[in-house]
N, C-alpha and C positions, 0 to 999 in steps of 0.2 A: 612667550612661554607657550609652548605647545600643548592641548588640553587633549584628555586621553580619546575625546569622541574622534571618530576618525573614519575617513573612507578607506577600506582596504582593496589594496589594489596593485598594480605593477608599479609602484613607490619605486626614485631611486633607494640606495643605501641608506639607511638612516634617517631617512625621512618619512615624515607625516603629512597626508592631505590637508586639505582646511576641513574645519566641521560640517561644512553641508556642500557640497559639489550642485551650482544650479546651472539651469540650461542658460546658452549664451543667444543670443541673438546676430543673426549673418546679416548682410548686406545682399541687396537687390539682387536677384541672379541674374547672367545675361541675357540675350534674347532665346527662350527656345527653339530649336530644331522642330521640323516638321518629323524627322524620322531619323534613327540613331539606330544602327545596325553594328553588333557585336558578334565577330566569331572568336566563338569558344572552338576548343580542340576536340570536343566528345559533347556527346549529349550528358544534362545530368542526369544521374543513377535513382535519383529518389527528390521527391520536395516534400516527403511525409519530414515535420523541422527532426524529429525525434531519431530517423534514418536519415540525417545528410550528413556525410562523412568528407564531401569534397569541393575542393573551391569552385568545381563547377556547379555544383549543388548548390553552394551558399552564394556563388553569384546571385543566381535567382535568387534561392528565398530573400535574400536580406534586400533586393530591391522592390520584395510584396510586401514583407511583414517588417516590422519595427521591435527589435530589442528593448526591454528597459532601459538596455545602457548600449555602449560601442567604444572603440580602440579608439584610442587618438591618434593620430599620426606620431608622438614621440614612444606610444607605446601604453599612454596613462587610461585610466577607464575614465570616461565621462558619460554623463547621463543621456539617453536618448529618448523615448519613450518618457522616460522618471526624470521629474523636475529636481526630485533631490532624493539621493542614495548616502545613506550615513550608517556609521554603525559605532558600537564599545568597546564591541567586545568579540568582533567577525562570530558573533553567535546569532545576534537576533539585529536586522539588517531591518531600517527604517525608509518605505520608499512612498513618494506622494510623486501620483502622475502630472504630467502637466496637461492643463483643463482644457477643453473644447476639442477633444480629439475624438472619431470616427473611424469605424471601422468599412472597408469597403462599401459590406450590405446596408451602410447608415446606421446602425447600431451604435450605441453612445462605447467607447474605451471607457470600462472601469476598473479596479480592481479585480473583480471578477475573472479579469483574462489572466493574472497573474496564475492563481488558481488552478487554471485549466491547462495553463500550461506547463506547472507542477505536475497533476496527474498525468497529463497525455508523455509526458518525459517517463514519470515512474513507473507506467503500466504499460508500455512500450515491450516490446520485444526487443531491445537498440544496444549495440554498444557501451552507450555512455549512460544508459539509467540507474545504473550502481552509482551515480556521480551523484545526482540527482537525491538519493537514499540519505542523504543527513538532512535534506528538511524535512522536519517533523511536520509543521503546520504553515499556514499561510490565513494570519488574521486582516481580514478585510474590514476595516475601521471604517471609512465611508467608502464613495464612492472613489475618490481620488487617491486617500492614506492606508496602509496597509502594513503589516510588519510580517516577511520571513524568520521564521525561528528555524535553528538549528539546531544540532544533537549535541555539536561538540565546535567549537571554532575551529570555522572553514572561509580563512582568510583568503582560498583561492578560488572562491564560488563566483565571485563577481565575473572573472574573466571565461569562466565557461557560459555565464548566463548570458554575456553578449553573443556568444555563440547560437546557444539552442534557446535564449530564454525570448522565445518571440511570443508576441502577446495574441492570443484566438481567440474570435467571436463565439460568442455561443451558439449560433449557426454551423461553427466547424462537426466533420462527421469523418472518419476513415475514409471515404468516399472526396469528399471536396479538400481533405489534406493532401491526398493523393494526389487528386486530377485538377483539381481547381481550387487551387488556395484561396481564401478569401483574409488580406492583414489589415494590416492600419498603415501602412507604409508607403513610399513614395510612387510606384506605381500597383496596377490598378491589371489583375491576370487574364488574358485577353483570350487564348489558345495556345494549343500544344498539338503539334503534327509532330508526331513521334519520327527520331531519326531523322528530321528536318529543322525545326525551327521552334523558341516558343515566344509569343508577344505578349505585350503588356502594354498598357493606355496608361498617361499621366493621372495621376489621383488629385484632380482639382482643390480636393478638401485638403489636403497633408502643409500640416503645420511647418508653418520657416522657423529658423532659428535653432536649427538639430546640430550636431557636430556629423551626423551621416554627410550631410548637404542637403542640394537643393536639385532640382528633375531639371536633367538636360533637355528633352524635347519631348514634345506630346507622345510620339510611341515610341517604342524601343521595340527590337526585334534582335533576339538571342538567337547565332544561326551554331547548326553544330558543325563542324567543318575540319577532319582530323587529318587534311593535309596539309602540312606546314606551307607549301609552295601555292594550294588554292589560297589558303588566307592571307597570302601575300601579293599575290594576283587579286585579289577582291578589292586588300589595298590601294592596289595601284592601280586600279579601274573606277575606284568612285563606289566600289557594291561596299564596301565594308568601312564604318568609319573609327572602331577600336578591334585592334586583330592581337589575340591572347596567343604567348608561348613560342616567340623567333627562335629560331634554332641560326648562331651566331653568323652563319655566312649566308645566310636572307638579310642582314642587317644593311651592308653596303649598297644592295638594289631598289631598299624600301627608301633610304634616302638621297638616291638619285635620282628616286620619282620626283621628290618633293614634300615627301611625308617623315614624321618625326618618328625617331626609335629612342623611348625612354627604357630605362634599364637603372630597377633599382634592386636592395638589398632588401627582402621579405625575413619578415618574423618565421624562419622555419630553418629545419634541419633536414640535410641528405646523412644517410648513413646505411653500410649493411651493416644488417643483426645478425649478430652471432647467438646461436643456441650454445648454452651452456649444458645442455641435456642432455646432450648426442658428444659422444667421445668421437675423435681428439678435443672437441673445444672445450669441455672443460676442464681442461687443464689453462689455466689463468697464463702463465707461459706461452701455447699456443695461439690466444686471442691477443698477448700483445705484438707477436713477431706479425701476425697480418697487418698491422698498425703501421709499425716498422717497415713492410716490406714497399707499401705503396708510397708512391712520390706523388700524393692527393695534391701540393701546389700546382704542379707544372701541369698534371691534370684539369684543373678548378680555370687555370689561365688559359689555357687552349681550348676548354668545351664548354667551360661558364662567361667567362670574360673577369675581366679587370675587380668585380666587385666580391669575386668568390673570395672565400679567405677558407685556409684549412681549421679544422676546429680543434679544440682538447678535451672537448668531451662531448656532449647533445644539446648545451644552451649558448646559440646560436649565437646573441646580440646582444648588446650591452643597453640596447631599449626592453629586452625582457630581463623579470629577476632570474640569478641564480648564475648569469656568464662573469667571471673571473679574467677578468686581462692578463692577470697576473698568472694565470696558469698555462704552460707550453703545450702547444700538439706534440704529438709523437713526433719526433724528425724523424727523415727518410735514412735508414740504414741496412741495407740491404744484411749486410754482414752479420747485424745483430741479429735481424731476423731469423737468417739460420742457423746461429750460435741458441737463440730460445727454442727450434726445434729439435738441435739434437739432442738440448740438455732435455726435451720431455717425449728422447725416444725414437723421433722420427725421422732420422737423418733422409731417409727415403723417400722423403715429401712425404705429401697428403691427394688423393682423391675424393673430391665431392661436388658435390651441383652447387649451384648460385640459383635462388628461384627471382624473377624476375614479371613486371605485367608487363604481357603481351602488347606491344606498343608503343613501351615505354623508352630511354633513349640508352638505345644499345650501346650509342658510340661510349660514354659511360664505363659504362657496364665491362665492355671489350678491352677499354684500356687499362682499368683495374684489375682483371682478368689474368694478360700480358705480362702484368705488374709482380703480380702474386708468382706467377708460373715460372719467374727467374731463381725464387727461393723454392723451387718443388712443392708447391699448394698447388695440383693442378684442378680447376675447376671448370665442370662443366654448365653452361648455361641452360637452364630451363625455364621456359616462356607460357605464362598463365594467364589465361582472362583473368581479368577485373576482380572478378565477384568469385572465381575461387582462391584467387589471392587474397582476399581479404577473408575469409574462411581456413585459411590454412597457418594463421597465425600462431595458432599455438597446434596448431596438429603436430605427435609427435610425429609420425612418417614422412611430412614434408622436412626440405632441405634445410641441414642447420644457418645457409647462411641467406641470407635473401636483401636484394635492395631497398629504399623505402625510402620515402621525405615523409614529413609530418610538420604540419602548419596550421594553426600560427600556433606559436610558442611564445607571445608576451609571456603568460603564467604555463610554464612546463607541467603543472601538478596531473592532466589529464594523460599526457604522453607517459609519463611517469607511474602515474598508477595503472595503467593501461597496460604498458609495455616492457619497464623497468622491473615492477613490482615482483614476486615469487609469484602473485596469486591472481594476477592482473590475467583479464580477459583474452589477451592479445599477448603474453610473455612466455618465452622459454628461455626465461635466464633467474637465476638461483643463486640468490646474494645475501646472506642475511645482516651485514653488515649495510648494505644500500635499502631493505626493505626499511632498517630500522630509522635510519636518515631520512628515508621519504616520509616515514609513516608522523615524524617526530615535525618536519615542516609541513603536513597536512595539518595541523591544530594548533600551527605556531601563529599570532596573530601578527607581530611583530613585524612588518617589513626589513628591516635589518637584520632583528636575528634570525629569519626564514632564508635572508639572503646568505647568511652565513652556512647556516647550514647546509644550500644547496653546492657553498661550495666546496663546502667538506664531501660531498656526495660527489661533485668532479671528479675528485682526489682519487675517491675509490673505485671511480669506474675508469679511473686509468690504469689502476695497482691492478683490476679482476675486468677487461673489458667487457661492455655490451655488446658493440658493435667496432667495426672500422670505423672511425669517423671520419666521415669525410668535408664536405666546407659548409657555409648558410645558405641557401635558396636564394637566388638572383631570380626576377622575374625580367623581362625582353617584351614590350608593347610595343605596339604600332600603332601610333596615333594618325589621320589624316590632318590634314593641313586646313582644313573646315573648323576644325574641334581647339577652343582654347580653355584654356583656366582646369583642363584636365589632369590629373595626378593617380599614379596606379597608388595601393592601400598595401600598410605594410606586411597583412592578413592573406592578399592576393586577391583578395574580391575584387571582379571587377563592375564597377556598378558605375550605372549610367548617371552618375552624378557629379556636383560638385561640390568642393569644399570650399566655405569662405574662408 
């Protein structure tokens, strides 16, 4: 018999966690490395935890700082930081740290960080601090026990908190968020040469027995290197010993060296977004014939590889809630596609931009493009740094149609309130029949019936699309032939660790 106390979390269907989730204990790690060099594709944009937006952001932080909790490899939250995370009622969340932990500065981990990291999230200028807005309070019972209360059951708090919910010393300042983190976490922030490199030392103190893992080698050195063909060369030289982001026809050279190319399925979603705000796309008509017009598999097989699958709606994996097996992609039909244009006017095609980041993969981009331009959607491409792409999300003067991944996606409810929503920080799409589905499994506590309803919400973003959808996030590493017991994360972090 199942008892209602319950961890809430990326549960399959119908199921309940056990009453108290504790930390497991690993087995011995292998021998360390004297020195573990990772290229990244770009430098990270931010390590303030409250401004990181991307997995190369969260490479680093999550290799300074420690979460109270973390993904599991099937998708489930388990405790990291928190010896035990329980809840009733996904309203007021029960968590006791696990003892003897330290923060960099030596400063004892107590409760306290929970706290701190509450307000620095809420008071934040960020994105995601409206997320953050249902805890009320954060009671620190001793040093170790503490209860999150909440406004209203927020069964999807857990999975954001493995995210941003990393625990700060009382020593943290604007100033050392910024430039020099100081966490409790596996390694230990060493420098940062902007537009080159950043290191980190092994954290002697940091507790075994985490589900993160265990410290591959005494330093780690985070290199930025946004040529595909340099971090494939660094590979095959011995300079690099995990190389992020192959682009599919490096694959065959990397392991002729002698080096391994793992390629797995990432908790994340590709999709362009459609603005429902800007005419023709709101016409529901128009946003399905793009659906239609593209032939996203043979796409997904030629530029992602073997593990791409095309989707039927934004929920990726059937390791996160709310993805439906049972619901089809759009097939590709060219014909219907522009049977839904003329019925809504447009026999004559359509003219508009695709906004896209500057650097991101054209080939993509180009072939969807192609795709469209057979049914008369002719779109023009437009290439945006970073940081006004991410700014132009909900502008309305920017292009209704724009590319984007968004990961991880165990619990969708960020992407969703974000992106989906009427009201979300990041949407130009107007649904009030999707607002009310979202709004209705934001306070569902239920695992099944949350999962139900997200995929009633499928349903309707096929009937009135968001976006194209296109397939899940493959990630391509390049592991050296030095490195064993290594496995990419289904989040795409890449961290210099292991799992037991």
């Amino acid at each position: 018999m199942t008892t209602r106390r319950t961890f809430i979390g990326t549960a399959a269907v119908g199921s309940l966690l056990p009453t108290a989730i504790r930390s497991h204990q690993a087995t011995p790690a292998p021998t360390l490395l004297a020195e573990l060099v990772i290229d990244l594709s770009g430098s990270p944009d931010n390590l303030t935890p409250a401004s990181t937006y991307s997995t190369r952001d969260w490479s680093v932080l999550h290799a300074i700082y420690d979460s109270l909790l973390d993904f599991g490899p099937e998708g489930d939250i388990l405790p990291q930081a928190a010896e035990v995370f329980e809840t009733d009622d996904a309203i007021t969340y029960r968590v006791k740290l696990r003892a003897g932990m330290t923060f960099h500065d030596g400063t004892p981990v107590t409760t306290a960080a929970i706290s701190r990291n509450v307000r620095h999230i809420q008071e934040a200028d960020s994105q995601i601090s409206e997320l953050y807005s249902v805890i009320t309070e954060v009671r620190e019972i001793d040093d170790l026990n503490a209860e999150i209360v909440c406004a209203e059951p927020a069964a999807w708090l857990p999975s954001q908190m493995v995210v941003w919910g990393v625990l700060l010393p009382e020593s943290a300042t604007d100033n050392t968020l910024a430039n020099s983190p100081i966490g409790s976490g596996p390694y230990i922030f060493e420098d940062w040469v902007q537009g080159s490199h950043i290191s980190l030392q092994r954290n002697p103190d940091y507790l075994p027995g985490t589900p993160k893992g265990e410290p591959m080698a005494e330093r780690v050195v985070y290199r930025f290197v946004p040529e595909a063909a340099t971090r494939v060369a660094d590979l095959s030289t011995g300079q690099a010993h995990i190389i992020a982001e192959i682009p599919p026809d490096q694959v065959d050279g990397i392991e002729r060296s002698g080096h391994q190319v793992i390629t797995r399925s990432m908790l994340g979603t590709a999709f362009i977004r459609i603005a429902s705000d800007a005419a023709p796309f709101d016409d529901p008509r128009v946003a399905q014939a793009l659906n239609y017009a593209v032939d996203v598999q043979t796409i997904a097989d030629a530029l992602e590889g073997p593990e791409a699958r095309r989707l039927a709606s934004v929920f990726p994996d059937p390791r996160g809630i709310g993805f439906d097996e049972h619901l089809e992609p759009f097939p590709f039909d060219q014909d219907k596609a522009k049977t839904l244009l003329s019925e809504a006017g447009l026999s004559d095609g359509i003219d508009a931009e695709l906004q896209i980041v500057a650097g991101s993969r054209t080939d993509v981009v180009e072939a969807v493009v192609a795709q469209l331009a057979e049914v008369g959607v002719r779109l023009t491409i437009v290439a945006t740094e970073l940081a006004a792409f991410n700014q132009d999300w909900h502008n309305p003067e920017a292009p209704a149609l724009r590319y984007a991944t968004w990961r991880p996606m165990y619990d969708p409810f960020t992407f969703l309130r974000l992106v989906i929503n009427s009201e979300g920080f990041l949407s130009r799409y107007d649904n009030p029949a999707a607002d009310e589905l979202i709004a209705a499994a934001a306070v569902e506590p239920m695992p099944d019936v949350r999962e139900g309803i997200y995929h009633e919400l499928a349903r309707e973003l096929q009937a009135h699309p968001a976006a194209i959808y296109l397939w899940n996030l493959v990630s391509t590493v390049g592991v050296s032939s030095v490195i064993s017991g290594w496995e990419p994360r289904g989040d795409e972090y890449v961290l210099p660790l292991r799992r037991s």
